[in-house]
Residue frames as qw, qx, qy, qz and C-alpha x, y, z in Angstrom:
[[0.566, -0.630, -0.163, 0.507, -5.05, 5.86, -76.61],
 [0.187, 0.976, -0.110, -0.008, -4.01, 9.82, -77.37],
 [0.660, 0.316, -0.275, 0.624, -0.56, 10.84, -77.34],
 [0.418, -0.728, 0.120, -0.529, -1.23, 12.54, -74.03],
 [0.907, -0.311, 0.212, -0.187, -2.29, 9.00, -72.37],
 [0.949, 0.136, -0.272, 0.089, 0.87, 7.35, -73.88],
 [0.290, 0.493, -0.539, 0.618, 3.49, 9.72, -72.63],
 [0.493, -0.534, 0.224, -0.649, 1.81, 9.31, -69.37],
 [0.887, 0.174, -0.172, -0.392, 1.89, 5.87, -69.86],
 [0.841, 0.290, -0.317, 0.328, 5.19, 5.12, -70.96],
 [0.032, -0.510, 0.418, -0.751, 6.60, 7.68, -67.84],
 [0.716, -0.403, 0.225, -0.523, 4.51, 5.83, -65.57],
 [0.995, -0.061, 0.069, -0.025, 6.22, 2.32, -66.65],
 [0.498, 0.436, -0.555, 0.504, 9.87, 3.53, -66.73],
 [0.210, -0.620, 0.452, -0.606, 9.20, 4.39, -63.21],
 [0.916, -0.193, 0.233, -0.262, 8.04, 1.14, -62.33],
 [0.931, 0.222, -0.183, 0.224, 10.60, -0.78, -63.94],
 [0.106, 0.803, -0.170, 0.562, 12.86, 1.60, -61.93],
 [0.628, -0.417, 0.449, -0.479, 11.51, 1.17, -58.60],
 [0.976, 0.123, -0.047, -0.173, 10.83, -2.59, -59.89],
 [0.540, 0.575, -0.420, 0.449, 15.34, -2.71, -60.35],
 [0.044, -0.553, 0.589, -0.587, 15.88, -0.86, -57.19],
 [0.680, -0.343, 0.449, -0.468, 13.69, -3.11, -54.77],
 [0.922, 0.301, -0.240, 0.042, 14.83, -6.46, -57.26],
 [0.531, 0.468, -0.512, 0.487, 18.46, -5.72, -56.50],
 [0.217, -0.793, 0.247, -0.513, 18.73, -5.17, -53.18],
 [0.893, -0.335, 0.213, 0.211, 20.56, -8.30, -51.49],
 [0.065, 0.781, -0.619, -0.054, 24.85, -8.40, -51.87],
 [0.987, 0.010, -0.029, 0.159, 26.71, -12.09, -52.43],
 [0.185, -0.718, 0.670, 0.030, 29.93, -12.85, -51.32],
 [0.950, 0.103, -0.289, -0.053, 32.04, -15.69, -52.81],
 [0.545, -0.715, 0.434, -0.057, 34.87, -17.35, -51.01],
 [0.959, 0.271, -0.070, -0.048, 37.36, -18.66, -53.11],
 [0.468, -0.715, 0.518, 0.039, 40.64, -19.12, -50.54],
 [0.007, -0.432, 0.884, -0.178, 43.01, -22.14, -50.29],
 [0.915, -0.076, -0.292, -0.267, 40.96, -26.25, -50.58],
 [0.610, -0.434, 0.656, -0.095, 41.25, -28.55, -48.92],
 [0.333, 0.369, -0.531, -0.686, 42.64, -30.14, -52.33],
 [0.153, 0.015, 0.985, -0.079, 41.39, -33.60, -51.65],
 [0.187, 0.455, 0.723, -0.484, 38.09, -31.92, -52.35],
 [0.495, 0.775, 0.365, 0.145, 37.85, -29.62, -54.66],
 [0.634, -0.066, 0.111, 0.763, 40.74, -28.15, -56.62],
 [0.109, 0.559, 0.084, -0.817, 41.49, -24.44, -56.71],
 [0.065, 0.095, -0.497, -0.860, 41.00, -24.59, -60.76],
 [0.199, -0.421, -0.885, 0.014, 37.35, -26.12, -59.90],
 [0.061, -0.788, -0.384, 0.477, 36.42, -23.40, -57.31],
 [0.003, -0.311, 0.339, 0.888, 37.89, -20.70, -60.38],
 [0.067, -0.126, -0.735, -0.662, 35.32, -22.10, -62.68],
 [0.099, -0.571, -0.772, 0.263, 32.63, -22.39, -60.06],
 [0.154, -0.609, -0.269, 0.730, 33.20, -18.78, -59.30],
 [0.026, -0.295, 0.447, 0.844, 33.37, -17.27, -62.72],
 [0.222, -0.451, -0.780, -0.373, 29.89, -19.23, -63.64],
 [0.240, -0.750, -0.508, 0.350, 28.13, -17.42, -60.75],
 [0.303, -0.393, 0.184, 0.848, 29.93, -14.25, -61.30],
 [0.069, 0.156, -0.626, -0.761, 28.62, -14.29, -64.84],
 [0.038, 0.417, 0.908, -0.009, 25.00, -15.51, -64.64],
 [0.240, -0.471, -0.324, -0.785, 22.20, -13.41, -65.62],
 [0.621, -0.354, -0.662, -0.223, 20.12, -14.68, -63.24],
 [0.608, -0.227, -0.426, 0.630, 22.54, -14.27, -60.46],
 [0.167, 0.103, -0.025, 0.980, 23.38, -10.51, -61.49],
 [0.276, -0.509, -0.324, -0.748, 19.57, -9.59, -61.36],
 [0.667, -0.524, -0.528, -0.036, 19.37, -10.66, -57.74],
 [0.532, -0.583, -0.224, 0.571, 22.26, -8.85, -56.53],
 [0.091, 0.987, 0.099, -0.089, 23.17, -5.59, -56.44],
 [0.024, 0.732, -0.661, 0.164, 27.35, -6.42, -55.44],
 [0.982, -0.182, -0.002, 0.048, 28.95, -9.35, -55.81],
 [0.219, -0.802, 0.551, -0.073, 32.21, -9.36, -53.83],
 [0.906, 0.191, -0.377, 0.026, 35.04, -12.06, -54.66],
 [0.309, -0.779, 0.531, -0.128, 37.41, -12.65, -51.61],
 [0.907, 0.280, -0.313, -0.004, 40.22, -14.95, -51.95],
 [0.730, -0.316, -0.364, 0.485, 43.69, -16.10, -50.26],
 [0.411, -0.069, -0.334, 0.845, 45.05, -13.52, -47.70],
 [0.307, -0.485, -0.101, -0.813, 40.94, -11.63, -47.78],
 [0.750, -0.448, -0.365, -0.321, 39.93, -14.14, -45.13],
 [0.748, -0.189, -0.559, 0.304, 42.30, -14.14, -42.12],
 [0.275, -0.071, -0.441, 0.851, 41.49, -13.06, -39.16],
 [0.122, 0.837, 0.445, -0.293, 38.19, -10.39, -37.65],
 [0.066, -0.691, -0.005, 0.720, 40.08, -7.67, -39.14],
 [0.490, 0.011, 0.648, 0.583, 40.31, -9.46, -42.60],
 [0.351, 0.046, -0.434, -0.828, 38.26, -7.76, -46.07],
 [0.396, -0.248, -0.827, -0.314, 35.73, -11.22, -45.37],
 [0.268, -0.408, -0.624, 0.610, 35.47, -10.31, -41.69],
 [0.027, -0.285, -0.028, 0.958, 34.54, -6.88, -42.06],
 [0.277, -0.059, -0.692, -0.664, 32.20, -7.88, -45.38],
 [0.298, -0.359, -0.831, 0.303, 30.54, -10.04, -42.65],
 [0.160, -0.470, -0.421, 0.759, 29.96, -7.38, -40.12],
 [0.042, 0.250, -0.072, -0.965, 28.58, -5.14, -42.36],
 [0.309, -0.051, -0.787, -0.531, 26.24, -7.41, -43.67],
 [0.338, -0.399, -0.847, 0.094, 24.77, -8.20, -40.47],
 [0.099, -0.733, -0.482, 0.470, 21.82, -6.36, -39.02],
 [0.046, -0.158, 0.344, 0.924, 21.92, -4.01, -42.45],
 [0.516, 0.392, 0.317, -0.693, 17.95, -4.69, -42.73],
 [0.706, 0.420, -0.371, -0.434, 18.74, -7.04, -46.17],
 [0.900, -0.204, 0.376, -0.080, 18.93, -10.77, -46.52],
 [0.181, 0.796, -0.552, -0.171, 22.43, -11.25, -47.97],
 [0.932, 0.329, -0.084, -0.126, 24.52, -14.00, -49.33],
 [0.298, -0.721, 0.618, 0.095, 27.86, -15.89, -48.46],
 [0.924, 0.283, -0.244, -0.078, 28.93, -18.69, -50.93],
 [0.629, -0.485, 0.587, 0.157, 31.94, -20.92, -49.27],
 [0.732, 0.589, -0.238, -0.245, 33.10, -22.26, -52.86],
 [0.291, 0.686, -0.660, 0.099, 36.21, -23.86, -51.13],
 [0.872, -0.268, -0.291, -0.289, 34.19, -25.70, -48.96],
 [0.591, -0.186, -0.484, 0.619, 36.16, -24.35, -46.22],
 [0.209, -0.897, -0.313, -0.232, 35.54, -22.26, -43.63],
 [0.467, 0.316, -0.281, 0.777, 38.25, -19.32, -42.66],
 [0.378, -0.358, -0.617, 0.589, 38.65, -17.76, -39.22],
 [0.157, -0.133, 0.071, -0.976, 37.23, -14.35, -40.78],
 [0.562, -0.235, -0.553, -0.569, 33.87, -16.46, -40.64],
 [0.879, -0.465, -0.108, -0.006, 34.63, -18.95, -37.58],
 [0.023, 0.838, -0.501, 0.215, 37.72, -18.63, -35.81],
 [0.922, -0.145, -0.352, -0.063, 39.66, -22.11, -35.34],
 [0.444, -0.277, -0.850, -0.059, 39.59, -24.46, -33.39],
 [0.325, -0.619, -0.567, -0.436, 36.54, -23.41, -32.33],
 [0.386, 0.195, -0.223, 0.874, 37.56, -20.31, -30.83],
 [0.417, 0.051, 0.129, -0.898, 34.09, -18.67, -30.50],
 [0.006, 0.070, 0.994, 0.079, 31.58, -21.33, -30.31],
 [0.088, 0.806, 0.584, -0.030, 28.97, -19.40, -29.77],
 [0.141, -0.868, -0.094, 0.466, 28.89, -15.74, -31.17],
 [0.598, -0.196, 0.492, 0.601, 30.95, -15.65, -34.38],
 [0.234, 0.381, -0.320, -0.835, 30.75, -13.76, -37.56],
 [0.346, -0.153, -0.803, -0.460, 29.06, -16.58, -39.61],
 [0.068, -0.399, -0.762, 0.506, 26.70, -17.12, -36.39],
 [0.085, -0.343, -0.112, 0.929, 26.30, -13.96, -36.36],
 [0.251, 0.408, -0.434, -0.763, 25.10, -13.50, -39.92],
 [0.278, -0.219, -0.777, -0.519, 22.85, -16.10, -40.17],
 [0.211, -0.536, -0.709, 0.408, 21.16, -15.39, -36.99],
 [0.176, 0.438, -0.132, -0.871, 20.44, -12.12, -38.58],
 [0.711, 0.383, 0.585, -0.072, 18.26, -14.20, -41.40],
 [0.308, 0.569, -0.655, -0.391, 21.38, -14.21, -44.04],
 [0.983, 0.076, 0.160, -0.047, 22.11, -17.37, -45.91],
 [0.560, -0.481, 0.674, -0.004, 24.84, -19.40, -45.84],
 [0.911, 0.321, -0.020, -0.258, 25.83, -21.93, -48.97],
 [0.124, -0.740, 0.636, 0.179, 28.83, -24.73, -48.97],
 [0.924, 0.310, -0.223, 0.011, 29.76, -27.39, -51.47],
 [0.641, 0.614, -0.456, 0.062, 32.37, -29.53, -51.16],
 [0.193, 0.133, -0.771, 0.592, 34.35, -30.18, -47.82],
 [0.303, -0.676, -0.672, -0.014, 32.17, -30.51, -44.70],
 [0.041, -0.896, 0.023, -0.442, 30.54, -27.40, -43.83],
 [0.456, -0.774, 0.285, -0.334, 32.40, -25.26, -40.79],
 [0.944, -0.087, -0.272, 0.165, 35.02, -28.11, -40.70],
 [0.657, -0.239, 0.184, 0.691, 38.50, -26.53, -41.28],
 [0.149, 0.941, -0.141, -0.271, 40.53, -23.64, -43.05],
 [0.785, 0.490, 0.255, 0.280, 42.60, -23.77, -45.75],
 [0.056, -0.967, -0.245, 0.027, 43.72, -20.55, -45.24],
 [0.130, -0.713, 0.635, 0.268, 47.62, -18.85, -46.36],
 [0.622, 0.434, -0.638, -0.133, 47.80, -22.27, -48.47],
 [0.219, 0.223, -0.903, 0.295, 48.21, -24.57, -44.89],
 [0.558, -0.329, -0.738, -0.186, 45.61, -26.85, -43.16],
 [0.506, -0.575, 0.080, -0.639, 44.18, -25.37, -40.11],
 [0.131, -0.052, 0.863, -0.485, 43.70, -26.85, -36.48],
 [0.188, -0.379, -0.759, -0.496, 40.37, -28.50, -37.19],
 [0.480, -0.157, 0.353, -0.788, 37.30, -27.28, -35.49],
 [0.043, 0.026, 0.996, 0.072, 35.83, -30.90, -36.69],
 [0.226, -0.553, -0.797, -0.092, 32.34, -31.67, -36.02],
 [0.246, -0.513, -0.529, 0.629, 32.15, -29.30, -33.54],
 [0.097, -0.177, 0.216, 0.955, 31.91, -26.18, -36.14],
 [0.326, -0.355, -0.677, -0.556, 28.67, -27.49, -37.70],
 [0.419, -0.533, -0.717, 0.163, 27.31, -28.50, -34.45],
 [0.163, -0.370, -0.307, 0.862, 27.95, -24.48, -32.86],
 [0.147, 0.034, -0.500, -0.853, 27.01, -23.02, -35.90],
 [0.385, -0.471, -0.519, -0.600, 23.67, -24.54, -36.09],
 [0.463, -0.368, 0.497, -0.635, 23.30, -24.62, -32.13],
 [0.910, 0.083, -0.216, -0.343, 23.35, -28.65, -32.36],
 [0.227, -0.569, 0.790, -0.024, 25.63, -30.90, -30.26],
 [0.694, -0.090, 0.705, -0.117, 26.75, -33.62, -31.52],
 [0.474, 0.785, 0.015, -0.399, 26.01, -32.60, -35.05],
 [0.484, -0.364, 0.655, 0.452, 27.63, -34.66, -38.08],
 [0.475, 0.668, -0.332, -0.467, 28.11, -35.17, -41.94],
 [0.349, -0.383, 0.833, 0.193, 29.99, -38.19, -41.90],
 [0.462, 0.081, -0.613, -0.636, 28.99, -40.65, -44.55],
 [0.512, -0.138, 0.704, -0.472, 26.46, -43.58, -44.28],
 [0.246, 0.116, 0.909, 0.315, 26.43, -45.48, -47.51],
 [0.264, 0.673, 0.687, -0.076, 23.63, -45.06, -50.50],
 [0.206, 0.280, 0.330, 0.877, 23.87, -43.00, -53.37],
 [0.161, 0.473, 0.355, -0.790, 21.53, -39.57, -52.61],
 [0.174, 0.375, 0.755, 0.509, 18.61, -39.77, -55.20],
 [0.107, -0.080, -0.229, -0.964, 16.59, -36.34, -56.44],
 [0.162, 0.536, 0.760, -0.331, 13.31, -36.04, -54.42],
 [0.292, 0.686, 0.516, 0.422, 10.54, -34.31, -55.99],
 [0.184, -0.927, -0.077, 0.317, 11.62, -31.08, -54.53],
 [0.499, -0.439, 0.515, 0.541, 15.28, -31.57, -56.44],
 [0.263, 0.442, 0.629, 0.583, 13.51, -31.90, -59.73],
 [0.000, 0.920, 0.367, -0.140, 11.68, -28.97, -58.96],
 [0.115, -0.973, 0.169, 0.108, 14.58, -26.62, -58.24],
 [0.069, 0.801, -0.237, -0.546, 17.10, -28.21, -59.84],
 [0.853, 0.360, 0.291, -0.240, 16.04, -29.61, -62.90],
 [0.540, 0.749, -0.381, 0.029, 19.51, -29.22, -65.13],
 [0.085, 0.694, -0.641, 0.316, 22.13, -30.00, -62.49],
 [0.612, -0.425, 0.537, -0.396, 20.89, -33.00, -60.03],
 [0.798, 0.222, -0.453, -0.330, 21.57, -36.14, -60.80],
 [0.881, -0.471, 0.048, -0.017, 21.99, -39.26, -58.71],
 [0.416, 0.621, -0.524, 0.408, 25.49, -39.19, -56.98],
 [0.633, 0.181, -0.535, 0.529, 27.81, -40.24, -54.12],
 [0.384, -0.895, 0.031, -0.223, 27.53, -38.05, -51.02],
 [0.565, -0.081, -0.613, 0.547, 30.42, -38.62, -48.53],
 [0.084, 0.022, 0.538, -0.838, 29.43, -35.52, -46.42],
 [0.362, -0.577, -0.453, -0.575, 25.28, -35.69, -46.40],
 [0.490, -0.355, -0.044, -0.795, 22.64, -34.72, -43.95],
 [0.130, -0.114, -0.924, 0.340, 21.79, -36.78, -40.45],
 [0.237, -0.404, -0.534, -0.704, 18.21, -35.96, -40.89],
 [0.566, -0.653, -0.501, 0.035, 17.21, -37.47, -37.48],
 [0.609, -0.217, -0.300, 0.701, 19.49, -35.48, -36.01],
 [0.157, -0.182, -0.049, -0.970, 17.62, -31.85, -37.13],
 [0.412, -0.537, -0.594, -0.436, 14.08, -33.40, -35.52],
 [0.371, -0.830, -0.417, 0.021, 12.81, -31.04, -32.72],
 [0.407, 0.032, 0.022, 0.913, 15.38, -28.51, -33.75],
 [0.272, 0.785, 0.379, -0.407, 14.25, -25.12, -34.82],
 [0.279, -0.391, 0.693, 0.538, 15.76, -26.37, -38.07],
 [0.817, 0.417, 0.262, -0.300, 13.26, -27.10, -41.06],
 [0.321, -0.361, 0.720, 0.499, 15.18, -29.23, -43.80],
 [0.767, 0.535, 0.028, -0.352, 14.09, -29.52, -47.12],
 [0.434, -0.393, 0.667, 0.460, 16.24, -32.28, -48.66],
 [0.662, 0.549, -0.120, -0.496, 16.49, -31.99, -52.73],
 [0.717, 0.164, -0.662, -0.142, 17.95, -35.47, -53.16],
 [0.613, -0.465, 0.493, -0.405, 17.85, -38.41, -50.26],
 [0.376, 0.189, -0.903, 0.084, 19.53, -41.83, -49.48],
 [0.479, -0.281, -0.831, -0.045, 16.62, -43.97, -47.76],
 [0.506, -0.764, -0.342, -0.205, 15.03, -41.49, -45.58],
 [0.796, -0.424, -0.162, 0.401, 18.23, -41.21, -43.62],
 [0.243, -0.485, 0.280, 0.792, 20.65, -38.76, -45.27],
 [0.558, 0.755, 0.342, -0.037, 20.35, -35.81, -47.77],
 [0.330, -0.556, 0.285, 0.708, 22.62, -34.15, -50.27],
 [0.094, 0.151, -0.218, 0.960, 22.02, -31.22, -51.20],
 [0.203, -0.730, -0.642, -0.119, 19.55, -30.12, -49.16],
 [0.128, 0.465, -0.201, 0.853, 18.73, -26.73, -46.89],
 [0.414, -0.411, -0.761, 0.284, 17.81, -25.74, -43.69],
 [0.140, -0.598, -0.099, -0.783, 15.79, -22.57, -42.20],
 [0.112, -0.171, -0.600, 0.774, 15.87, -21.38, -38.58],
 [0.281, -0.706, -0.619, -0.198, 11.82, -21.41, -37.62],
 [0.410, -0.452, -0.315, 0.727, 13.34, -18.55, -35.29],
 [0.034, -0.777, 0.075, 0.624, 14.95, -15.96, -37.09],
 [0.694, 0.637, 0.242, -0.232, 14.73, -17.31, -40.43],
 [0.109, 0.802, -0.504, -0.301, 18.20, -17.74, -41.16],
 [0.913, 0.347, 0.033, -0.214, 19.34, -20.39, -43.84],
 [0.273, -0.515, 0.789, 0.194, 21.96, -22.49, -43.80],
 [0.924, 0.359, -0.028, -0.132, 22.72, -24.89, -47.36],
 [0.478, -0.492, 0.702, 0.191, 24.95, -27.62, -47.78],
 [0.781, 0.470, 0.112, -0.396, 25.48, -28.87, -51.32],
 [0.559, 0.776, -0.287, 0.060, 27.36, -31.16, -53.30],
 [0.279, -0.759, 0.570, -0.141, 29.63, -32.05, -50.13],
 [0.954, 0.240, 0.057, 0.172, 31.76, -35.12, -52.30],
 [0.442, -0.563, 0.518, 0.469, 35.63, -35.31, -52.03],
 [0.691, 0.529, 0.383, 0.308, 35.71, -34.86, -56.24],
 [0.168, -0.646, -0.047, 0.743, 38.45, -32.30, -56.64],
 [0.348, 0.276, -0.378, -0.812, 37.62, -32.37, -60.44],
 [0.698, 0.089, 0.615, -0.356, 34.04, -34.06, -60.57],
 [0.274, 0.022, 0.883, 0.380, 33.88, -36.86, -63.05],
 [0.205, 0.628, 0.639, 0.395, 31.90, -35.48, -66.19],
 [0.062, -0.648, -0.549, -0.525, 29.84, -32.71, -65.32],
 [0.219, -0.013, -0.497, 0.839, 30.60, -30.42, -62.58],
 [0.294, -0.684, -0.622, -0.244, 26.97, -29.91, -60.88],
 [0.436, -0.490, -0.434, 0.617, 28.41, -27.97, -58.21],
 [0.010, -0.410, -0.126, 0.903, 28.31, -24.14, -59.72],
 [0.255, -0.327, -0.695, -0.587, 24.92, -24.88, -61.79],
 [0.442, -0.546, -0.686, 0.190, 23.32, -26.10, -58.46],
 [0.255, -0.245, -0.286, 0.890, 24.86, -23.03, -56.77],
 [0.108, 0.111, -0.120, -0.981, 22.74, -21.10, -59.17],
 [0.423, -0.374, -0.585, -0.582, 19.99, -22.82, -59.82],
 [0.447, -0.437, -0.658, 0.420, 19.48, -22.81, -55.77],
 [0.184, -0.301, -0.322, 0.879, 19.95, -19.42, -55.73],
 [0.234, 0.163, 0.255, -0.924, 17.78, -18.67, -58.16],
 [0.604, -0.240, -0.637, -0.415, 14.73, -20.87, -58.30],
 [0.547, -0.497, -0.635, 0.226, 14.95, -21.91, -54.29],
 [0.287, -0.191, -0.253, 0.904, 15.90, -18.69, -52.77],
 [0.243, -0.095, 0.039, -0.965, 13.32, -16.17, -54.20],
 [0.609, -0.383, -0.523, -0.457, 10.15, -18.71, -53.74],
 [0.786, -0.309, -0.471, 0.256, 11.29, -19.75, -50.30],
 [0.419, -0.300, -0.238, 0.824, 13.25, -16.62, -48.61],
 [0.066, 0.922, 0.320, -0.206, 11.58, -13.48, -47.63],
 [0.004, 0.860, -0.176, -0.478, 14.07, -10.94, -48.74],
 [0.303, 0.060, 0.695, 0.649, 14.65, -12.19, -52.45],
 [0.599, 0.295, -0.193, -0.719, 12.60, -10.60, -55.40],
 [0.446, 0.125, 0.886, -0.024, 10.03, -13.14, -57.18],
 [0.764, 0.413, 0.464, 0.176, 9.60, -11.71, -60.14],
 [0.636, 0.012, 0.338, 0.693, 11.58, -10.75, -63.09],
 [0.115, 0.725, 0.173, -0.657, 11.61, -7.17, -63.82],
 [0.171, 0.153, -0.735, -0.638, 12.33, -7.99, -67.85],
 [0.105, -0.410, -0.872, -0.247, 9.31, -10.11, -67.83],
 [0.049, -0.748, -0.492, 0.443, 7.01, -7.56, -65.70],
 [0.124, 0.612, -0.210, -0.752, 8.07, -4.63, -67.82],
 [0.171, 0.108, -0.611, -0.765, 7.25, -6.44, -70.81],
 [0.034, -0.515, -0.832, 0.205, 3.95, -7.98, -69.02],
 [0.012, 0.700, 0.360, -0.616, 2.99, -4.11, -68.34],
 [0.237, 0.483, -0.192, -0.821, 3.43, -2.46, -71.58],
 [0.349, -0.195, -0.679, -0.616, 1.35, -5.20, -73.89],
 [0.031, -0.697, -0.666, 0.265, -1.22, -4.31, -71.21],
 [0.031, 0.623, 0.010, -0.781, -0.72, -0.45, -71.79],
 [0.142, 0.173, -0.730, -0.646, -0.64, -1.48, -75.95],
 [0.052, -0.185, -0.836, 0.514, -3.77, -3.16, -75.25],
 [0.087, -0.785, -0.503, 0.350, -5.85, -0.67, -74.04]]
């Protein structure tokens, strides 16, 4: 190859690795790390969660902006989370809300179940965002200023996904790692406890698909996810164990990431699938090569 054909070359693969960046990045993540319910997971827990996500390679190459809202960003429509919301929906990208407190503040759902149908989280996954909460049950309560909420109970899950009747509750049986969990997340799963899992029967002839990545006898799953056959929005529930510091190994802000990235870009349309460091070095020992 001349020195013509390389500059031509090597100008032809910055621009790709360019373009390859801009269309890689192009989803936002919000974390939520308010006020616990502490019985669940303690604030220094959600601090470490956050700051491992925050800090992930892996993470950073998926988003473009990752936004941290904490106590006094989440209360109310007018709040910084509210507003994050709104702007997120119907913005033409498939964006990201992490609940890390594994509670769910009124900028999101407004309690007791104030807006049962039509809310900002609604909202925003009926737009085909995604949705991820460890710890408390999802869309339970708020936490919110440092005082327990009016509960929205069951009922928050059950609006949220358009499901009455909808629950989490335990049902005995430790949740063992199907072969999808070893798949996606091969570092972090390991057989554990649920208290909130998955009523599996209870998502059949939804327009709910569930993929569960660990299960207790066919019956209940934790963690697992779920994808609107509609509009393709994705609601995950992971991790949901009353452990406000988890005995050994905290799996909860590995999982986060290894969900986001190993299940998210194979499985959700608006994630990149592949790594623009690997492709840019894929493309120039083809150009060396030749």
């Amino acid at each position: 190859m001349n020195r013509v054909n390389i500059q031509a070359a090597l100008a032809l693969l910055l621009i790709f690795g360019l373009t390859s960046i801009a269309l890689g990045a192009k989803n936002d993540l919000a974390l939520y790390t308010g006020p616990t319910n502490p019985g669940w997971i303690s604030p220094v827990a959600v601090a470490e969660i956050a700051e491992l996500i925050k800090n992930d390679a892996g993470i950073k190459r998926i988003f473009r902006k990752i936004d941290d809202f904490g106590d006094g960003d989440e209360i109310g429509d007018d709040s910084p989370l509210a507003k994050w919301t709104k702007a997120h929906t119907g913005n033409g990208q498939q964006d990201v809300i992490v609940t890390v407190s594994g509670t769910c503040p009124s900028a999101l759902y407004p309690f007791p179940n104030k807006k049962p149908d039509g809310s900002n989280v609604e909202k925003f996954i009926e737009d085909g965002n995604v949705v991820i909460n460890i710890a408390d049950w999802i869309f339970y309560m708020s936490y919110e200023g440092g005082v327990r909420s009016a509960d929205n109970g069951p009922a928050g899950a059950a609006n949220v996904f358009d499901i009455p009747g909808l629950t989490f509750s335990n049902r005995g049986g430790p949740q063992k790692p199907t072969e999808a969990g070893k798949k996606y997340f091969p570092k972090s799963l390991k057989e554990f406890q649920s208290a909130r899992p998955w009523h599996l029967e209870q998502f059949d002839g939804t327009d709910w698909e569930v993929t569960a990545f660990a299960k207790a006898d066919d019956i209940t799953a934790d963690p697992a996810v779920a994808v609107n056959k509609k509009y393709g929005g994705i609601i995950a529930a992971l991790w949901q164990k009353d452990a406000p510091i988890w005995p050994g190994e905290d799996p909860r802000g590995p999982g986060i990431i290894e969900f986001i990235t190993n299940w998210l870009p194979e499985n959700a349309e608006g994630f990149m699938t592949v790594d623009v460091k690997d492709k840019l070095t894929t493309t120039w020992g083809e150009i060396k090569s030749q």
